[in-house]
Backbone as JSON, one array per atom type, in Angstrom:
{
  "sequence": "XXXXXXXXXXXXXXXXXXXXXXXXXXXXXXXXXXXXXXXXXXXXXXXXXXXXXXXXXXXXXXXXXXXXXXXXXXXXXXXXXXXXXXXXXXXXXXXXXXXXXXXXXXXXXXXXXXXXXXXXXXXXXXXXXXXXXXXXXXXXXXXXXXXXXXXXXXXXXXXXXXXXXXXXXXXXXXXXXXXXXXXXXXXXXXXXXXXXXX",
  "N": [[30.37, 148.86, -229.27], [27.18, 148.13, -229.2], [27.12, 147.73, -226.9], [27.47, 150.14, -225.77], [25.78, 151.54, -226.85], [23.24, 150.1, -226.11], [23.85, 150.38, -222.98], [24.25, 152.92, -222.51], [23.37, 155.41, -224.33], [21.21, 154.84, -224.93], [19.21, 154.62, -223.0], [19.85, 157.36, -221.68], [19.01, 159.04, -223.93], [16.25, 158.47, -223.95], [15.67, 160.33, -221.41], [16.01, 162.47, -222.32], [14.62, 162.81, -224.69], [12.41, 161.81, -224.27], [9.14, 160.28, -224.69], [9.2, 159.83, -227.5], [12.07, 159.25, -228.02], [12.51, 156.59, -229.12], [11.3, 156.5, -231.31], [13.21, 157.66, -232.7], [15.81, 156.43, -232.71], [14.73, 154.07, -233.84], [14.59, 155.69, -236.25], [17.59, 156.46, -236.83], [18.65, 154.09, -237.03], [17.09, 153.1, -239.27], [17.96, 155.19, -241.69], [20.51, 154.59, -241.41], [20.55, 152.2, -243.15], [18.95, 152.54, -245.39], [21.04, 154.22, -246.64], [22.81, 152.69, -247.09], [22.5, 149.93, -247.67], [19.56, 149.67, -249.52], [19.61, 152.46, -251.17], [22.28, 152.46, -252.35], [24.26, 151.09, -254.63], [26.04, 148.84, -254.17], [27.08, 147.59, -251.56], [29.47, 146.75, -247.92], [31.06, 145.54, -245.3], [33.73, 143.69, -245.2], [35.56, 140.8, -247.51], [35.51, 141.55, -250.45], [34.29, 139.55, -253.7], [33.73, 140.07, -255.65], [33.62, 141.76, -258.7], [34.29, 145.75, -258.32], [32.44, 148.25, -258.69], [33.42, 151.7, -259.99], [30.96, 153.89, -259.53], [30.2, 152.13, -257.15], [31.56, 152.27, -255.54], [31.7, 155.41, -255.03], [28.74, 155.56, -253.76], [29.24, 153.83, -251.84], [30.66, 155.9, -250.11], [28.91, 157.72, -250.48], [26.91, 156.86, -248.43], [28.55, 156.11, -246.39], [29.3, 158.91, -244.89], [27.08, 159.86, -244.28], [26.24, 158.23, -242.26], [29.03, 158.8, -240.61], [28.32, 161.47, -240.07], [26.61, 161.11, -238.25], [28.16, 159.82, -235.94], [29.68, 161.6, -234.83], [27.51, 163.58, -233.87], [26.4, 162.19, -232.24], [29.12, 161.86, -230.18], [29.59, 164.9, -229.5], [26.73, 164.9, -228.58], [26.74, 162.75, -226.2], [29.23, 163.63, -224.6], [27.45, 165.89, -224.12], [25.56, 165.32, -222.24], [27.29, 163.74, -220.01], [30.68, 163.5, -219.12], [31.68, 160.83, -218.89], [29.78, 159.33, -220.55], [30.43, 160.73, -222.96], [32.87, 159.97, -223.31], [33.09, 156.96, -223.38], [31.27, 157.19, -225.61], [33.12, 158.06, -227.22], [35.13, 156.45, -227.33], [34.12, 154.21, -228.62], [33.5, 155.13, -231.15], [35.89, 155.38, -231.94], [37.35, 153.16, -231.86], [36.21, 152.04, -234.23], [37.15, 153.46, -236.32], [39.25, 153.3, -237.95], [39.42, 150.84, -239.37], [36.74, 151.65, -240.96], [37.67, 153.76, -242.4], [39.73, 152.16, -243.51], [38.05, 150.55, -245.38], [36.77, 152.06, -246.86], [38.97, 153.06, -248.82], [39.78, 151.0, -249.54], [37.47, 150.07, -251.05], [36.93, 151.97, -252.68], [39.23, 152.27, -254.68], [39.74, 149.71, -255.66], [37.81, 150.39, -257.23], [38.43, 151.25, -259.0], [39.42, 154.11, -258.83], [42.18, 156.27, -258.14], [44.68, 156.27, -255.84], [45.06, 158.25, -254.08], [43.19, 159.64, -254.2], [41.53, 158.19, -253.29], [42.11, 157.67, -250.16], [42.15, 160.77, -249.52], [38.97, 160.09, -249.71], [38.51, 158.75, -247.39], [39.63, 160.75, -245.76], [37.34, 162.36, -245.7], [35.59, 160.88, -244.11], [36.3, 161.38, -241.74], [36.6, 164.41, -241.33], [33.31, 164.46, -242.11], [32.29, 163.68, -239.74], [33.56, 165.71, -237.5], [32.11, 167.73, -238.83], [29.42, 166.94, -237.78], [29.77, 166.66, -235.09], [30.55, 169.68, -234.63], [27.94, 170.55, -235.39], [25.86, 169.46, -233.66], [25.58, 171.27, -231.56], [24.65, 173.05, -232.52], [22.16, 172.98, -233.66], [18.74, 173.21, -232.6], [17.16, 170.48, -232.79], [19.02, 168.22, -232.93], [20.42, 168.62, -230.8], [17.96, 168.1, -229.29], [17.15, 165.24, -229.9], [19.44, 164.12, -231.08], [21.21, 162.17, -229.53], [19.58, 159.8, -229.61], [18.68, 159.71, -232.54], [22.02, 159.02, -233.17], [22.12, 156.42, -231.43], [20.81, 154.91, -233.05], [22.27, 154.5, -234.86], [24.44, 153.7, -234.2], [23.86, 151.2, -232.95], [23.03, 150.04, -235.32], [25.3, 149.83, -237.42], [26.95, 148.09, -235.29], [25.43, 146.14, -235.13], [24.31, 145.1, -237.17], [26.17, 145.38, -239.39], [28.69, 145.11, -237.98], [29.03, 142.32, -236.6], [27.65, 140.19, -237.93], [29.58, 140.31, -239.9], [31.69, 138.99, -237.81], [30.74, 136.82, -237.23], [31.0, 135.15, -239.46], [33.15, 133.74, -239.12], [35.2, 130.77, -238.36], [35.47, 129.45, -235.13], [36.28, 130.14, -231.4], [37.65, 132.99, -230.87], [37.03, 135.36, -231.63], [34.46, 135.9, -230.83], [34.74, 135.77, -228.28], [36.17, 138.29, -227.93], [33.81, 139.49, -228.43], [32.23, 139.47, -226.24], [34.32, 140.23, -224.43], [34.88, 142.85, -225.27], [32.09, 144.01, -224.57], [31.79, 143.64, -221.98], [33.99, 145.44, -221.23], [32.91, 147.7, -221.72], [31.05, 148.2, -220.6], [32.06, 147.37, -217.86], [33.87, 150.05, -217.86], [32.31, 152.48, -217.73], [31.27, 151.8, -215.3], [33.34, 151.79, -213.62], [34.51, 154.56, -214.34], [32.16, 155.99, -213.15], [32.59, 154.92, -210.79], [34.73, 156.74, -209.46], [34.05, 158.95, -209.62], [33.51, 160.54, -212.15], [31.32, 162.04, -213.76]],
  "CA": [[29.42, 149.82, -229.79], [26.23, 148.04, -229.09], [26.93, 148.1, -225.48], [27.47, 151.43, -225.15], [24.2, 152.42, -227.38], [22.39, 150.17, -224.97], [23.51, 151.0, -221.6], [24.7, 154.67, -221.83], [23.23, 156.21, -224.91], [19.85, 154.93, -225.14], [18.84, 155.71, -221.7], [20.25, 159.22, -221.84], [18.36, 159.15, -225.03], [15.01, 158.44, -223.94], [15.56, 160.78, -220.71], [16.43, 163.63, -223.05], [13.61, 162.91, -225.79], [10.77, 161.17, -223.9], [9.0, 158.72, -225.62], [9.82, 160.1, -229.08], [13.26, 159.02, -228.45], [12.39, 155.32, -229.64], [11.39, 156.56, -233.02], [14.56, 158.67, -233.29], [16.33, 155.84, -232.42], [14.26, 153.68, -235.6], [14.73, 156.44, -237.71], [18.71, 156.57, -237.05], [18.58, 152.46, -237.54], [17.05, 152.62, -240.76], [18.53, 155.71, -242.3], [21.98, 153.68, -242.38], [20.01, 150.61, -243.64], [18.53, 153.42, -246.49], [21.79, 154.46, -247.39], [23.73, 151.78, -247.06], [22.01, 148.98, -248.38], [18.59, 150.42, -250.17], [19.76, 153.43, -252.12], [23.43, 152.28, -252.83], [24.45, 149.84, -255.98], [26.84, 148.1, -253.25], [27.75, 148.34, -250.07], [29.2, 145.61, -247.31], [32.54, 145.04, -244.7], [34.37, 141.97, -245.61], [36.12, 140.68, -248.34], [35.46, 141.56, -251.79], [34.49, 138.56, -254.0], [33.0, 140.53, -257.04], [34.15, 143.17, -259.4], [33.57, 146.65, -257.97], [32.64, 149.49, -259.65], [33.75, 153.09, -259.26], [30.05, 153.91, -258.95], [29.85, 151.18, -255.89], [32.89, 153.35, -254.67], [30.95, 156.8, -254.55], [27.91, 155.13, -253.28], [29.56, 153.69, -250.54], [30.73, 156.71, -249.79], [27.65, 158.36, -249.78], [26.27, 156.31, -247.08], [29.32, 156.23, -245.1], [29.11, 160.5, -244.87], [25.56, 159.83, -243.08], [26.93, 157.6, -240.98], [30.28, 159.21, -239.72], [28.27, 162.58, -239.6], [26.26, 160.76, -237.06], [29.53, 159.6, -235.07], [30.06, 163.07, -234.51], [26.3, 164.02, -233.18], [26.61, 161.08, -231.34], [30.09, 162.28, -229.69], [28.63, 166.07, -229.03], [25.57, 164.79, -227.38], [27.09, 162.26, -225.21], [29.62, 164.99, -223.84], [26.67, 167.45, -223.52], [24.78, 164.36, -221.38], [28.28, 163.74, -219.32], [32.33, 163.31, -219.54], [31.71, 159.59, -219.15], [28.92, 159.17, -221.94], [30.7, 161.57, -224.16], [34.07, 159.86, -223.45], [32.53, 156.19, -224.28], [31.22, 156.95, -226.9], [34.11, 158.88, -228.65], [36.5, 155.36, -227.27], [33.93, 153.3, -229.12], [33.56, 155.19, -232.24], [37.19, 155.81, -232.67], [37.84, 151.8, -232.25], [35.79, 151.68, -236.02], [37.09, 154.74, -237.42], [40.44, 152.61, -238.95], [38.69, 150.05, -240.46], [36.35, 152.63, -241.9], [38.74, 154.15, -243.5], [40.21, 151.42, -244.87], [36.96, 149.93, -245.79], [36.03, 153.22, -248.25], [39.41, 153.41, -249.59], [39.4, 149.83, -250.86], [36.15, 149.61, -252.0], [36.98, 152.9, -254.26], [40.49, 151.95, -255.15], [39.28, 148.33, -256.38], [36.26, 150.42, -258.27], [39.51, 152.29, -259.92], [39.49, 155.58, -258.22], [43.28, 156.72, -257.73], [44.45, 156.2, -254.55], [45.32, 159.83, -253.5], [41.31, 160.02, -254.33], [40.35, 157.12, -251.96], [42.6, 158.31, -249.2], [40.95, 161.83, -249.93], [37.58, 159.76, -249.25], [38.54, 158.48, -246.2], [39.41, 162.22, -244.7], [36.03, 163.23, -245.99], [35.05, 160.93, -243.84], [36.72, 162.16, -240.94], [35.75, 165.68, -241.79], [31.82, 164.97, -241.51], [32.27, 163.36, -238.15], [33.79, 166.67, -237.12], [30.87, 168.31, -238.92], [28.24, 166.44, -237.29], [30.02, 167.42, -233.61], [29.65, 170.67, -234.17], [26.3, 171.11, -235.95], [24.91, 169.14, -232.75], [24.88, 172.04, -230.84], [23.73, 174.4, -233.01], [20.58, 172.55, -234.2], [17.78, 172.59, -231.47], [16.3, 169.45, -232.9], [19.77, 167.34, -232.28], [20.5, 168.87, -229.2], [16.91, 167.08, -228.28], [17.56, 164.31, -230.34], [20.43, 163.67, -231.39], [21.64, 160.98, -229.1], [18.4, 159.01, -230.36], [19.35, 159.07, -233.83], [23.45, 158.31, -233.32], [21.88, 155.39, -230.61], [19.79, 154.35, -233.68], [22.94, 154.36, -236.16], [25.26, 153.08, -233.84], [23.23, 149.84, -233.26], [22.77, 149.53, -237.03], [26.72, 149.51, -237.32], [27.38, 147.24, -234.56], [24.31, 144.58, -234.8], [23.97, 144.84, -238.76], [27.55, 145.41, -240.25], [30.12, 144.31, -237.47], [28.24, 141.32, -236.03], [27.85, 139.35, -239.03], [31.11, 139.43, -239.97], [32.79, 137.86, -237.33], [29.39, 135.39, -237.02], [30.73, 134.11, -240.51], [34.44, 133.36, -239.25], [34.93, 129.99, -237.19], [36.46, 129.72, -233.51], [35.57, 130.97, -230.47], [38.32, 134.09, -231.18], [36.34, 136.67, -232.28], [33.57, 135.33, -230.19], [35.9, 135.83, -226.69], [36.56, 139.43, -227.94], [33.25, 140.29, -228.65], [32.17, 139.73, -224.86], [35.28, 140.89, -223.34], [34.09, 144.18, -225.37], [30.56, 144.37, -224.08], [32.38, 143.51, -220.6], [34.83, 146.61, -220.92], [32.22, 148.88, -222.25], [30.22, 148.63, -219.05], [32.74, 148.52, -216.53], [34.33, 151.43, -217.95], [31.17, 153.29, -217.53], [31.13, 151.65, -213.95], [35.16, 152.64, -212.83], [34.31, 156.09, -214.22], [30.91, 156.7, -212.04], [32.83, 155.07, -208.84], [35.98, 157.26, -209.41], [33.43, 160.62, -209.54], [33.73, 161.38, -213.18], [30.14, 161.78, -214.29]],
  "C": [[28.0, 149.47, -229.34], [25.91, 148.05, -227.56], [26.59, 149.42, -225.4], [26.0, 152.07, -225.76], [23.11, 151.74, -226.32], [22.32, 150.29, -223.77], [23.4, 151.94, -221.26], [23.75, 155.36, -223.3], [21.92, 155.97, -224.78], [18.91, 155.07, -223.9], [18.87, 157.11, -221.47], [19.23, 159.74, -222.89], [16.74, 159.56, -224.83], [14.47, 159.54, -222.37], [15.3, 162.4, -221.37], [15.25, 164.12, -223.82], [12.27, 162.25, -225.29], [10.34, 160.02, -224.49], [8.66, 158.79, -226.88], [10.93, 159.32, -229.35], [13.22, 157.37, -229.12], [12.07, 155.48, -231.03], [12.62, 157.37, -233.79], [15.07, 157.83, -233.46], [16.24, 154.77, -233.55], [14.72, 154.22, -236.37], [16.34, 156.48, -238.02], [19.04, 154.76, -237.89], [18.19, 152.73, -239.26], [17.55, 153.86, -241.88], [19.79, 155.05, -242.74], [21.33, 152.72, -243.22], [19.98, 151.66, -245.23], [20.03, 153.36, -247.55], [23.0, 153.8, -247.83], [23.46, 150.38, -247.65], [20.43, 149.09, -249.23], [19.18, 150.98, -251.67], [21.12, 153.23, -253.32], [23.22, 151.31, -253.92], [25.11, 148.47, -254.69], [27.3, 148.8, -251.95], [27.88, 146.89, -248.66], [30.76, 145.49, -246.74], [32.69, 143.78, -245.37], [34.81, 141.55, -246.95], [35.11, 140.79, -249.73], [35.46, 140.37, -252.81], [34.3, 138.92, -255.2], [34.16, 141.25, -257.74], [33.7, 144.24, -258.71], [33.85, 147.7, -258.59], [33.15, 150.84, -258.97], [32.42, 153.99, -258.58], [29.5, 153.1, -257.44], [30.58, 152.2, -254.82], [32.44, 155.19, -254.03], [29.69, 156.51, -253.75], [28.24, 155.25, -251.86], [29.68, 154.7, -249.51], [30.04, 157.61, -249.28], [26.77, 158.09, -248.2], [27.15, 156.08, -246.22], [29.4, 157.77, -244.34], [28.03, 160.16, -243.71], [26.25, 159.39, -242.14], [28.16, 158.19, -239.89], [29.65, 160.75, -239.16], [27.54, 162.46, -238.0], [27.21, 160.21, -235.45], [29.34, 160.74, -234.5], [28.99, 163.66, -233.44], [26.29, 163.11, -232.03], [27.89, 161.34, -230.03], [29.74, 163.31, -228.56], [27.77, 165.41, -228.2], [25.97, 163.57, -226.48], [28.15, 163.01, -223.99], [28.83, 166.19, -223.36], [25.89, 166.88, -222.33], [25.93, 164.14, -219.74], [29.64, 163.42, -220.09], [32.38, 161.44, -219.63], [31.07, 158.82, -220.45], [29.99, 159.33, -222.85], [31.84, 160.3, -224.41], [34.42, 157.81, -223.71], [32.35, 155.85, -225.33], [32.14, 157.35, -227.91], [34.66, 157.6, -228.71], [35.17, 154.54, -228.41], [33.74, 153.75, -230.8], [35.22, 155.13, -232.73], [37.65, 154.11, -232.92], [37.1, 151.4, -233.96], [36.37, 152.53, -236.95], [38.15, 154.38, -238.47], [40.1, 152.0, -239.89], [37.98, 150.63, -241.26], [36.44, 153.06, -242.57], [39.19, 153.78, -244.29], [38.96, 150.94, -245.67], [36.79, 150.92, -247.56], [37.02, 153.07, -248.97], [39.85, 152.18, -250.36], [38.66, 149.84, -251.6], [36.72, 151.05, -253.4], [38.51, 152.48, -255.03], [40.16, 150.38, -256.16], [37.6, 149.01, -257.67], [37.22, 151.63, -259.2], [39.89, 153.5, -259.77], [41.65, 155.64, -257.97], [43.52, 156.66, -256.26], [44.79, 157.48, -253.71], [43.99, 160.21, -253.35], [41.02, 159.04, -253.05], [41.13, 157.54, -250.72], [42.01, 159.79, -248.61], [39.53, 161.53, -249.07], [37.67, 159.71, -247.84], [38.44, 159.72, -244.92], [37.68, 162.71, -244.92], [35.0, 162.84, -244.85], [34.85, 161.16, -242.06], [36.11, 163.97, -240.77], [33.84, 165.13, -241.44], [31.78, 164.23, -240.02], [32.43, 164.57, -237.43], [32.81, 167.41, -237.42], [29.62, 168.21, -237.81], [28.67, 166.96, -235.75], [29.73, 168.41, -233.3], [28.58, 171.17, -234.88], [25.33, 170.67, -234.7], [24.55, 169.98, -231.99], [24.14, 173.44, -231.59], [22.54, 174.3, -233.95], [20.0, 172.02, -232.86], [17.8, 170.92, -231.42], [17.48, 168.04, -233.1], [20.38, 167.39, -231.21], [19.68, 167.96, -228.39], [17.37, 165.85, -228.77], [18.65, 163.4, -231.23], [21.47, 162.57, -231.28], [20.69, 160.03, -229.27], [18.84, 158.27, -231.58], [20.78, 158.05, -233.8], [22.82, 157.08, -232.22], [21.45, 154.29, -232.06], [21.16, 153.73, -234.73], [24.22, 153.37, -235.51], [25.12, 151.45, -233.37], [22.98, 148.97, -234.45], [24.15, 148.81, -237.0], [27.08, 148.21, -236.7], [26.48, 145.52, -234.74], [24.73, 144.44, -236.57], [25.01, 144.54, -239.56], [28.88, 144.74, -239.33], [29.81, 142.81, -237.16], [28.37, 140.34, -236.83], [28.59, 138.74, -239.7], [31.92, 138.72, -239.05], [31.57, 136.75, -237.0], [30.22, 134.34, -238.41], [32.16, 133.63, -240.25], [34.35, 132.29, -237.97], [35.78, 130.4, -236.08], [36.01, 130.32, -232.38], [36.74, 132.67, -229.75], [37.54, 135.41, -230.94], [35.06, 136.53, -230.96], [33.89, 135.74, -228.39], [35.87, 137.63, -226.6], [35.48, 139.99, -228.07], [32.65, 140.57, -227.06], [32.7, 140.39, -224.04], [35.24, 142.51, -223.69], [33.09, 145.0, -224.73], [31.05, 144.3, -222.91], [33.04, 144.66, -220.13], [33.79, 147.63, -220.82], [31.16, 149.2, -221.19], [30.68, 148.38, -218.07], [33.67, 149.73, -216.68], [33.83, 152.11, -217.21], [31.1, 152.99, -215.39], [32.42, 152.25, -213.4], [34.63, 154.25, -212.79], [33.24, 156.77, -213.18], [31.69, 156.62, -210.58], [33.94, 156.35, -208.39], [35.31, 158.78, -209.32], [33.15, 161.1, -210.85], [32.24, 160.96, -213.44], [29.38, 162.47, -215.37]]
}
């Protein structure tokens, strides 16, 4: 994810939006931060050590909505940029979209929610990803900036929330995989340009 926001999206980004696109790009960064750690009661990958409430559980929720709707804008405007962008960024959101899933429907299931309800959550949050795809083209002002913001949210994600967690697990495991990630994620982008697809 953080590859791809900094080789392919945030270039496209700042070609698209000028030199606005660096505050789009802030403003997507700290909107997750807002709603995800700010506004919420709780909110956080990785094991559960507390009690969690059912309120932690809608929260979460709340700020995962922002986030996945941005997936989506993020998707849209890398396909409207090219088939390689677009097709990047869909492979790198879709590698989070499991965990995601599970992520919401623990946290609400452990805050007592029914699990037909937290399963529920999880499509919802499927559903605004699909939202956010197609609202990108039919709002000027993510058409221009749109790959700004999802650059901004998808760096949050990757530096702020994935990062950390495998920083706190020993071995050089996780550590191997996070390179050989950042390694795929830009010769993808390279196979696809030599092969024509652009």
């Amino acid at each position: 994810m953080i590859s791809v926001a900094l080789l392919r999206m945030l270039p496209e980004a700042i070609e698209r939006g000028g030199a606005n696109a660096a505050l789009f790009v802030l403003i997507g960064y700290l909107l997750v931060h807002l709603t995800q750690h700010t506004a919420v009661q709780h909110f956080h990958f990785g094991e559960e050590t507390h009690e969690v409430t059912h309120a932690a559980g809608i929260s979460a929720l709340v700020g995962l909505l922002l986030h996945t709707f941005f997936d989506g804008v993020a998707i849209a405007s890398g396909f409207a940029v090219s088939p390689v962008l677009g097709t990047l960024v869909f492979l790198a959101i879709v590698l989070h979209k499991l965990p995601e899933g599970l992520a919401i429907a623990s946290i609400q299931i452990a805050g007592g929610t029914r699990p037909s309800r937290a399963i529920g959550s999880a499509a919802l949050l499927g559903a605004a990803t699909l939202i956010g795809a197609l609202t990108t083209d039919a709002v000027g002002f993510l058409t221009t900036h749109g790959l700004a913001l999802s650059a901004g949210v998808t760096l949050y994600v990757g530096a702020s929330n994935l990062v950390p967690e495998f920083q706190r697990k020993s071995g050089y495991g996780l550590a191997v995989v996070f390179f050989l990630g950042a390694l795929v994620a830009w010769g993808a982008g390279v196979v696809m340009g030599a092969v024509g697809v652009h």
